[in-house]
C-alpha positions as CSV (number, residue, x, y, z in Angstrom):
1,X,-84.1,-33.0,-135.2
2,X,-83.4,-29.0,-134.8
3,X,-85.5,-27.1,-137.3
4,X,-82.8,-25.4,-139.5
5,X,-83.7,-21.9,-140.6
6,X,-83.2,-19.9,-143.3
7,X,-80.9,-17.1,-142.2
8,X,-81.9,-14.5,-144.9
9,X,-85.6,-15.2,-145.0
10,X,-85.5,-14.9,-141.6
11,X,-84.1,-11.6,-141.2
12,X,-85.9,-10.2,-144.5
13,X,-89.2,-11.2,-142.9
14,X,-88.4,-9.3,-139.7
15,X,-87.3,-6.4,-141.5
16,X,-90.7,-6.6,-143.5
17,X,-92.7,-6.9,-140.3
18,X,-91.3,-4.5,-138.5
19,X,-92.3,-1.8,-141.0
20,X,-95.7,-2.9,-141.0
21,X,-96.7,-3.5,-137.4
22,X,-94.9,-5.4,-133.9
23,X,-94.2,-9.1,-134.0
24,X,-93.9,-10.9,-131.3
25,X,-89.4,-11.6,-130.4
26,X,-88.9,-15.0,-131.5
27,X,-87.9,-17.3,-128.7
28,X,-85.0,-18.2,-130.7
29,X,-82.4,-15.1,-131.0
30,X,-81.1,-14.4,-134.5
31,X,-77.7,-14.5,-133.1
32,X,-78.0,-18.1,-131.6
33,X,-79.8,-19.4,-134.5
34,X,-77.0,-18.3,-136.8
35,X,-74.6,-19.7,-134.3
36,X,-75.7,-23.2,-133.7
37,X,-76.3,-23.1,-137.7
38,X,-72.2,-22.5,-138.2
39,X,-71.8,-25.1,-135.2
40,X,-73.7,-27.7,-137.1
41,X,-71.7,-27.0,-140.2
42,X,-68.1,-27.1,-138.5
43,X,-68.7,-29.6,-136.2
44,X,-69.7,-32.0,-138.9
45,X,-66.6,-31.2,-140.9
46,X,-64.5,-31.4,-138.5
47,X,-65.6,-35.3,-137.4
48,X,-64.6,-35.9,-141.0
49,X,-62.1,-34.5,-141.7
50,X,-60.0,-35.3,-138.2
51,X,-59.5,-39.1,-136.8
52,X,-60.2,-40.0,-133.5
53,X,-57.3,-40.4,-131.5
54,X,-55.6,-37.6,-133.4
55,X,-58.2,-34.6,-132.4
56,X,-57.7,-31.0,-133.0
57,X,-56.1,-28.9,-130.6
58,X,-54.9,-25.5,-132.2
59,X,-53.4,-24.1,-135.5
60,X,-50.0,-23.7,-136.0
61,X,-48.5,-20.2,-137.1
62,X,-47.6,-22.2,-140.5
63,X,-51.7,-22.8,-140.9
64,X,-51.2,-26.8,-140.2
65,X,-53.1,-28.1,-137.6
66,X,-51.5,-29.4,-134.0
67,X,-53.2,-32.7,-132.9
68,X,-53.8,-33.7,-129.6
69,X,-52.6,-37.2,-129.2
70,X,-54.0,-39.7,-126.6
71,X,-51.8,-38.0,-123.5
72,X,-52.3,-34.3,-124.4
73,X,-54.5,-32.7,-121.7
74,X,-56.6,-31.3,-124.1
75,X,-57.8,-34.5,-126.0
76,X,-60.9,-34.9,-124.5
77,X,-62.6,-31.7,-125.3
78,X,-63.2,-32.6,-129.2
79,X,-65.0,-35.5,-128.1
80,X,-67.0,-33.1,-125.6
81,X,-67.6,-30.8,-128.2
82,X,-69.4,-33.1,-130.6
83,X,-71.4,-34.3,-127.7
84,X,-72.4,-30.3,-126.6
85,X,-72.9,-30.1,-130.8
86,X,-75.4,-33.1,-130.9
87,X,-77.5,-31.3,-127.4
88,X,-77.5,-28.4,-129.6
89,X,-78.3,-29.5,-133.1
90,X,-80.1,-32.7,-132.2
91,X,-78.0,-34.3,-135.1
92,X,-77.5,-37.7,-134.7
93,X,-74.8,-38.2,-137.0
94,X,-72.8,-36.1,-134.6
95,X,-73.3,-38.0,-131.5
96,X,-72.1,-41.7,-133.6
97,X,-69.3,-39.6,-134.2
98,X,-69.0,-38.3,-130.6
99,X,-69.2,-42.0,-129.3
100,X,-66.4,-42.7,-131.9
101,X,-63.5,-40.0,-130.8
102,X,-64.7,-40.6,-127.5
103,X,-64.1,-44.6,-127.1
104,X,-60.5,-43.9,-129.0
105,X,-59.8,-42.2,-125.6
106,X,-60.2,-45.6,-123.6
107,X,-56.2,-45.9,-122.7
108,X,-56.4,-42.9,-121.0
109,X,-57.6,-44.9,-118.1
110,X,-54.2,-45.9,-117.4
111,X,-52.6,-42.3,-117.0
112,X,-51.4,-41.7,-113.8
113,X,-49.3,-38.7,-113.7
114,X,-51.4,-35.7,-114.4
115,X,-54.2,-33.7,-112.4
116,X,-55.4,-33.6,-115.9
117,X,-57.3,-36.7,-116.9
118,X,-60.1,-35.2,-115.1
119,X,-60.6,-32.6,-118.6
120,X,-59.4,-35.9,-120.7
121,X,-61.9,-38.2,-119.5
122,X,-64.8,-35.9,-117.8
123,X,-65.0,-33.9,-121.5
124,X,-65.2,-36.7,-123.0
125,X,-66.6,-39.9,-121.6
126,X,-68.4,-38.2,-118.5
127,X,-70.6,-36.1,-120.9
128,X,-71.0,-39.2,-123.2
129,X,-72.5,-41.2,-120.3
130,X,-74.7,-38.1,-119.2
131,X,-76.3,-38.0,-122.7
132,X,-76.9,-41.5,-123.6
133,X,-76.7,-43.3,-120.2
134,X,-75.0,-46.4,-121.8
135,X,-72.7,-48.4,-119.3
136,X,-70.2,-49.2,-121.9
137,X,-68.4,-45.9,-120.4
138,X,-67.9,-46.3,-117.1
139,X,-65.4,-48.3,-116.3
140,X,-63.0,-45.9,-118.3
141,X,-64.5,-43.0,-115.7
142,X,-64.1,-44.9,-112.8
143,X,-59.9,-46.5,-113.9
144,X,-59.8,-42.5,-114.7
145,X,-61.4,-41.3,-111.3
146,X,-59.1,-43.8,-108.6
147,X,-56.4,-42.4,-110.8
148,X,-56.9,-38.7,-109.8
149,X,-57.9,-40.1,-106.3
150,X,-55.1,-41.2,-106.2
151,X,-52.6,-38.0,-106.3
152,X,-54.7,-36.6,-103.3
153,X,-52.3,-36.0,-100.6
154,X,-53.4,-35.9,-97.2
155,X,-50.7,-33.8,-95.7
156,X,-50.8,-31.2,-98.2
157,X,-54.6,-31.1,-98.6
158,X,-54.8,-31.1,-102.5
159,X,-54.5,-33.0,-105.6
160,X,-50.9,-33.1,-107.3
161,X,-51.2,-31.3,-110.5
162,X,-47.5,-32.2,-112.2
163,X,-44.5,-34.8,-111.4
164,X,-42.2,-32.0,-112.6
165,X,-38.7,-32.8,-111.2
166,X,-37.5,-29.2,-110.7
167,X,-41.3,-28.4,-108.6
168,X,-41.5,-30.2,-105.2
169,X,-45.5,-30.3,-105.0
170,X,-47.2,-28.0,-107.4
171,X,-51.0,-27.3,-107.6
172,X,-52.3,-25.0,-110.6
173,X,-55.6,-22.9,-110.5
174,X,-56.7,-25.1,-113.3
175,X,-56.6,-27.9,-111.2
176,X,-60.1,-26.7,-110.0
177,X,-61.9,-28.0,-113.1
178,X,-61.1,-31.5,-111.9
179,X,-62.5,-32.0,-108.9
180,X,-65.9,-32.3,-110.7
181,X,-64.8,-35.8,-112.0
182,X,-64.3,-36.2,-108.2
183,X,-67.5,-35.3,-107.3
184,X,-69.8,-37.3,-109.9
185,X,-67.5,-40.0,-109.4
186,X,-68.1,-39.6,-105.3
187,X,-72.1,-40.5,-105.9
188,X,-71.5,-42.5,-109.4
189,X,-69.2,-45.4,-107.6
190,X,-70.1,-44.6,-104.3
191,X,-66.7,-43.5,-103.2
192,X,-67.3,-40.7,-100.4
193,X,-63.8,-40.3,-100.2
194,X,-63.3,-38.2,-103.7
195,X,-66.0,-35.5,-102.5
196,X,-64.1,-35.0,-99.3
197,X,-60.9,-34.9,-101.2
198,X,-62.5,-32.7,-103.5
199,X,-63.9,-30.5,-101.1
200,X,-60.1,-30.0,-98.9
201,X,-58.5,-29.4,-102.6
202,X,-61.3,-26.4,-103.4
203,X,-60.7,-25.1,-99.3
204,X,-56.4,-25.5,-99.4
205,X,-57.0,-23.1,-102.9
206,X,-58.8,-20.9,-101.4
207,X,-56.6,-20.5,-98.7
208,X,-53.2,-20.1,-100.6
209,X,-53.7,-19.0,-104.4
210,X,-56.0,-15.9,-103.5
211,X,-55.1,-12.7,-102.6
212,X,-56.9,-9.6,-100.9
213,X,-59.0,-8.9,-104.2
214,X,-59.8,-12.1,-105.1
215,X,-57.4,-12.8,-107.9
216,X,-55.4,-15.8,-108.0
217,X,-51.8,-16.9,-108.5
218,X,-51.3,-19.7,-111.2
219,X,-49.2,-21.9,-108.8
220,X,-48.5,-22.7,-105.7
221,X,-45.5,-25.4,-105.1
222,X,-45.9,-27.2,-101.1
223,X,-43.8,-29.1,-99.2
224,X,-45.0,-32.4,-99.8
225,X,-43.8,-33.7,-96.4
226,X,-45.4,-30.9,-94.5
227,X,-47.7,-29.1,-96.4
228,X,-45.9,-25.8,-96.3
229,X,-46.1,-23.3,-99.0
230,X,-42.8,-23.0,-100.3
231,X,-43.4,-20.1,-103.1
232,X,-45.9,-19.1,-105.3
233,X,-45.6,-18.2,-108.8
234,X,-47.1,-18.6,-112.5
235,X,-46.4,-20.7,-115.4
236,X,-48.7,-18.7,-117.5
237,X,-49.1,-14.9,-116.7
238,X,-46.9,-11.9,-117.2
239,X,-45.6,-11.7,-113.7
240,X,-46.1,-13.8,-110.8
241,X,-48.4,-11.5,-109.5
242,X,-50.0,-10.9,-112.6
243,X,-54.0,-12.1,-113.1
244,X,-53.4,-14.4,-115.9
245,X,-57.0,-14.3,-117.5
246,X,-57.5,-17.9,-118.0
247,X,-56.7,-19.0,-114.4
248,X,-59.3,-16.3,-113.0
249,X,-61.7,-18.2,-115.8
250,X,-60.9,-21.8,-114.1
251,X,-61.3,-20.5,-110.3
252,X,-64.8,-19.0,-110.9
253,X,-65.9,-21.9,-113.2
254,X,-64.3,-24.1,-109.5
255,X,-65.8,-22.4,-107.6
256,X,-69.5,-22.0,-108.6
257,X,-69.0,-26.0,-109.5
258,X,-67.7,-26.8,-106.0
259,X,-70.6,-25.0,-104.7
260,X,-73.2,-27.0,-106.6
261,X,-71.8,-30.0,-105.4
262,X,-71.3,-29.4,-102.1
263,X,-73.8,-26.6,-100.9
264,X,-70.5,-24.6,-98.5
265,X,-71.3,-21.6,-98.6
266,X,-67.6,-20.5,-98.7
267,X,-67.3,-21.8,-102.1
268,X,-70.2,-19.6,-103.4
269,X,-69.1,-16.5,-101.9
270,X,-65.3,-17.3,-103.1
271,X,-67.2,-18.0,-106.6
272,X,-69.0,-14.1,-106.1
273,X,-66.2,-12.5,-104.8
274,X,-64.0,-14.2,-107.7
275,X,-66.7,-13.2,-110.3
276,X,-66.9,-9.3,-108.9
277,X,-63.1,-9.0,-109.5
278,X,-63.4,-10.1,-113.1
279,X,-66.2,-8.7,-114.3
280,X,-65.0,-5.0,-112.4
281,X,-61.9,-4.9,-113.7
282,X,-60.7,-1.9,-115.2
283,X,-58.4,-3.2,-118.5
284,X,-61.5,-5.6,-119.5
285,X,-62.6,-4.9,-122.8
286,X,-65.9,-3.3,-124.1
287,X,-66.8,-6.5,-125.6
288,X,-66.1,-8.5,-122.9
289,X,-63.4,-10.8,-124.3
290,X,-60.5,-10.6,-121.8
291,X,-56.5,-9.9,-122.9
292,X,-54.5,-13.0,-122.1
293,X,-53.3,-11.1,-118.8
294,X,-55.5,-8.7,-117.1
295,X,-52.3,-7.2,-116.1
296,X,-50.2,-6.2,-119.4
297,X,-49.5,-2.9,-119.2
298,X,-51.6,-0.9,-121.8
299,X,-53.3,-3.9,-122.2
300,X,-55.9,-1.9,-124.1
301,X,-53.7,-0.3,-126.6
302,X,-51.2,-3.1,-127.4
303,X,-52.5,-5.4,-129.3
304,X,-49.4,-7.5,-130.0
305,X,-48.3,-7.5,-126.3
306,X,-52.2,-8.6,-125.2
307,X,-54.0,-10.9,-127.6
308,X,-57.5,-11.1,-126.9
309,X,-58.4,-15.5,-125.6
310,X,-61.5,-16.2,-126.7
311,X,-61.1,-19.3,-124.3
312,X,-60.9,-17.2,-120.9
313,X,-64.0,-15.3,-122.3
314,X,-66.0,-19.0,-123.0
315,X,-65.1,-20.0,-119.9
316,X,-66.0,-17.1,-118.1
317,X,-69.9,-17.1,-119.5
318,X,-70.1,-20.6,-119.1
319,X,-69.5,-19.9,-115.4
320,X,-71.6,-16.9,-114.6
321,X,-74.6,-19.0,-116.5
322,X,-74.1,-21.7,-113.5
323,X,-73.5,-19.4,-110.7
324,X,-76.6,-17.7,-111.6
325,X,-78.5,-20.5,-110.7
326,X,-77.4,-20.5,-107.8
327,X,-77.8,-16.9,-106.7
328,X,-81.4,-15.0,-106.5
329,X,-79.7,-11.9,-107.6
330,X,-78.3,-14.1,-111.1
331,X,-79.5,-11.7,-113.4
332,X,-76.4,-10.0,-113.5
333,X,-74.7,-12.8,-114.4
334,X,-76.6,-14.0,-117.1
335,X,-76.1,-10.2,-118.6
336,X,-72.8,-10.2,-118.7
337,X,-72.5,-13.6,-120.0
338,X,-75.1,-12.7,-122.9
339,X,-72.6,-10.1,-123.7
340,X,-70.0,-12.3,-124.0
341,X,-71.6,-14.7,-126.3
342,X,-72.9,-12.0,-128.2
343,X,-69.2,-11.1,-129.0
344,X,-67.7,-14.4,-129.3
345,X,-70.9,-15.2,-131.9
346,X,-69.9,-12.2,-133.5
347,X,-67.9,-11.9,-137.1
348,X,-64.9,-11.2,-135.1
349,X,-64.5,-14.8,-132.5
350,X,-66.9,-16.7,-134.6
351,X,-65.4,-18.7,-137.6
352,X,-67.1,-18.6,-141.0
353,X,-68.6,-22.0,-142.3
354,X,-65.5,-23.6,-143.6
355,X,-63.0,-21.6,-142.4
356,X,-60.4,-21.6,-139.3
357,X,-60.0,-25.7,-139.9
358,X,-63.6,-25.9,-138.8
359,X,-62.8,-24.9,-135.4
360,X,-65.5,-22.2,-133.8
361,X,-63.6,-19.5,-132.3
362,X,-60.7,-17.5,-133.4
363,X,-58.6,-15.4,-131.2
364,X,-57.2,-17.9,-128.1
365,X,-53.9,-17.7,-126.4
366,X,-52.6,-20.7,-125.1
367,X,-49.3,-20.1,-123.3
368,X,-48.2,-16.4,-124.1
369,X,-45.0,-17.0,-122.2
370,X,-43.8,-19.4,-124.3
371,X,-44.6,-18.3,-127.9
372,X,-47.3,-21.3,-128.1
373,X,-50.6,-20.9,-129.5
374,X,-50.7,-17.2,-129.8
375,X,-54.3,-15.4,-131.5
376,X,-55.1,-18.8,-132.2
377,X,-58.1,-21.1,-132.6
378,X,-58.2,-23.7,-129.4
379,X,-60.0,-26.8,-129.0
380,X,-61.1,-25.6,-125.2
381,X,-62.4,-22.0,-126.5
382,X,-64.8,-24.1,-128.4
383,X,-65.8,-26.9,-125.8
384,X,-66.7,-24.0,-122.9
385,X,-68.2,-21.8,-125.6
386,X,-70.6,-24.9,-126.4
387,X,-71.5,-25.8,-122.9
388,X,-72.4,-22.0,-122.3
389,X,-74.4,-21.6,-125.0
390,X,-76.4,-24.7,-123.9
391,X,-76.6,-23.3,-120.5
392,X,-78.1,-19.7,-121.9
393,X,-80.8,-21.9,-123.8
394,X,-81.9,-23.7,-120.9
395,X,-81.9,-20.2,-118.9
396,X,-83.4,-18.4,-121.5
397,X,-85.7,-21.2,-122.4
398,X,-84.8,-21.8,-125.9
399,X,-86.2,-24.2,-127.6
400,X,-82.6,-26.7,-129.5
């Protein structure tokens, strides 16, 4: 069980000490103490006051809550988060109730027409079975896995993301963060076939989302009989040849993942290059937490035209933490990731104990184009802004 500390003793005694002579830094920051401390708080309230099956997703602008119900593509990062919270708090109260929201998800195994069980049933189940090792989840991961096989196409070289009728083949940047199910699922069921699907999916990208400076388009719609790119456009950002600041999050966090996986070296230098274009650019705030659209005009100065999303920026450090492990020059990346979960643990992202319906981060944009969840708390923001934070301890060697 995590020690829990007392916040004010804690700082009154440093105070004290540093007046009086050095003390050694304690191993574990003040910052990330206080943080897991409001994790463990929230993340306990939430498992009771939500039902699994019904888990949080956003807030509305009335102040209810919007669920995620069993086919929303975000309902398997609540699940995920409690599992992240347990790693972190060492609470085991909070992994029964991990295994319970998790397990509510089992029907998911029978979704076939989304790209997206792979953050469904990978948040949720795949990070239950990494934690506990118990068999009871598998055969949920591996319906779940021949599933998203299964929308691998061949002639086009990637993995459908949507059956809309009005798109003829469309892949989205996000479609990245799947292929990891792909690959665990590659060695878990000994199925070679999804790693060499994953790794033409990550290579296809690469060749048509990017352009010359590394951004990336949100979608690209192909020719499903011939693989042709017939246009490529957003669903997301401000233009179509806008940066949308989530779907440079999603090809970094691909990237470096696609990399670990598979050891191409193309896929680490995409991940750099990728990571360079972010973490350079010129409208990206002093504390590190990007505007919705790296390309709003006046994105500094406009607050209502460019909400800050806390997701992009969780995502973001969560990936720099991994690609620096993969790097020997990572120290750069672990910086600038510190910096963003310094802010996002600050009093401006980070939810008071109690407050924000016991979600952890404030300030997430969802879909800015479509007046849904604007400069709100998102299930997601919190999920990647618990796996980073258990990344920077096991960098930074703190002891959870």
């Amino acid at each position: 069980m995590k020690k829990t500390f007392n916040l004010f003793l804690a700082f009154t005694f440093t105070a004290l000490s540093s007046s009086a002579k050095p003390v050694l830094e304690d191993p574990s920051p003040l910052w990330f103490t206080k943080t897991t401390e409001v994790i463990h708080f929230q993340l306990n309230k939430a498992a009771q006051t939500y039902q699994p099956g019904k888990n949080p997703r956003s807030v509305n602008p009335d102040g209810t809550v919007r669920l995620a119900g069993i086919t929303d593509w975000t309902t398997g990062f609540f699940p995920g988060s409690l599992w992240y919270g347990y790693e972190l708090t060492g609470d085991k109260t909070m992994a029964e109730e991990a295994k319970k929201f998790t397990l509510a998800l089992d029907s998911i195994r029978n979704i076939k027409n989304t790209h997206d069980v792979g953050f469904m049933l990978y948040c949720s189940y795949g990070n239950a079975y990494r934690i506990t090792g118990d068999k009871i989840y598998l055969p949920v991961l591996a319906d779940g896995a021949a599933n998203l096989y299964a929308r691998f196409s061949p002639v086009v070289g990637t993995i459908r993301s949507w059956d809309f009728p009005w798109l003829h083949y469309p892949v989205i940047i996000d479609n990245m963060m799947n292929l990891e199910y792909l690959y665990w699922s590659a060695n878990q069921f000994d199925k070679p076939e999804y790693a060499k699907a994953a790794n033409t999916h990550a290579l296809t990208t690469m060749k048509n989302h990017f352009r010359k400076d590394y951004s990336s388009y949100h979608l690209v719609d192909y020719d499903p009989n011939t693989g042709k790119v017939l246009r490529k456009r957003t669903h997301q950002g401000v233009t179509d040849e806008s940066s949308w600041a989530r779907g440079q999050a999603w090809g970094l966090y691909g990237y470096t993942m696609c990399y670990a996986n598979s050891k191409n070296l193309k896929f680490l230098q995409q991940a750099e290059n990728i990571a360079k274009f972010i973490m350079n650019h010129p409208t990206m705030p002093k504390d590190k937490v990007p505007v919705w659209d790296f390309d709003v005009h006046n994105a500094l100065d406009t607050a209502e035209l460019a909400p800050r999303d806390a997701s992009a920026a969780a995502v973001i450090a969560s990936a720099l933490l991994d690609l620096s492990t993969q790097v020997k020059d990572g120290k750069k990346y672990v910086d600038y990731a510190e910096e963003i979960l310094k802010s996002l643990s600050s009093d401006a992202y980070l939810a008071k104990p109690g407050e924000n319906h016991f979600f952890l981060l404030k300030h997430s944009v969802g879909a800015f184009l479509y007046n849904s969840e604007i400069d709100t708390p998102l299930d997601y923001a919190d999920y990647y802004y618990l796996e980073a934070l258990k990344r920077y301890a096991a960098i930074k060697k703190i002891e959870i």
